[in-house]
C-alpha angles and dihedrals in degrees: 000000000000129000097255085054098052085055094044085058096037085059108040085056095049100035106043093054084043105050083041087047086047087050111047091043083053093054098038093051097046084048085053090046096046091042088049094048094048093049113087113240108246093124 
């Protein structure tokens, strides 16, 4: 394996959960924030 290799897959295994953790954390927080601004505030 060269070098370049070793940091291709260093990187594959640390950037892709990272970039799908982004993602989804994105998503979920602007849901929450939608969900938060729609509902009436008689909490």
């Amino acid at each position: 394996m060269t070098d370049l290799e070793a940091w291709g897959w260093l990187f594959y295994l640390i950037g892709v959960p990272a970039i799908l953790g982004a993602i989804i954390a994105f998503d979920v927080l602007r849901e929450r924030h939608c969900s938060e601004a729609k509902k009436p505030d008689s909490a």
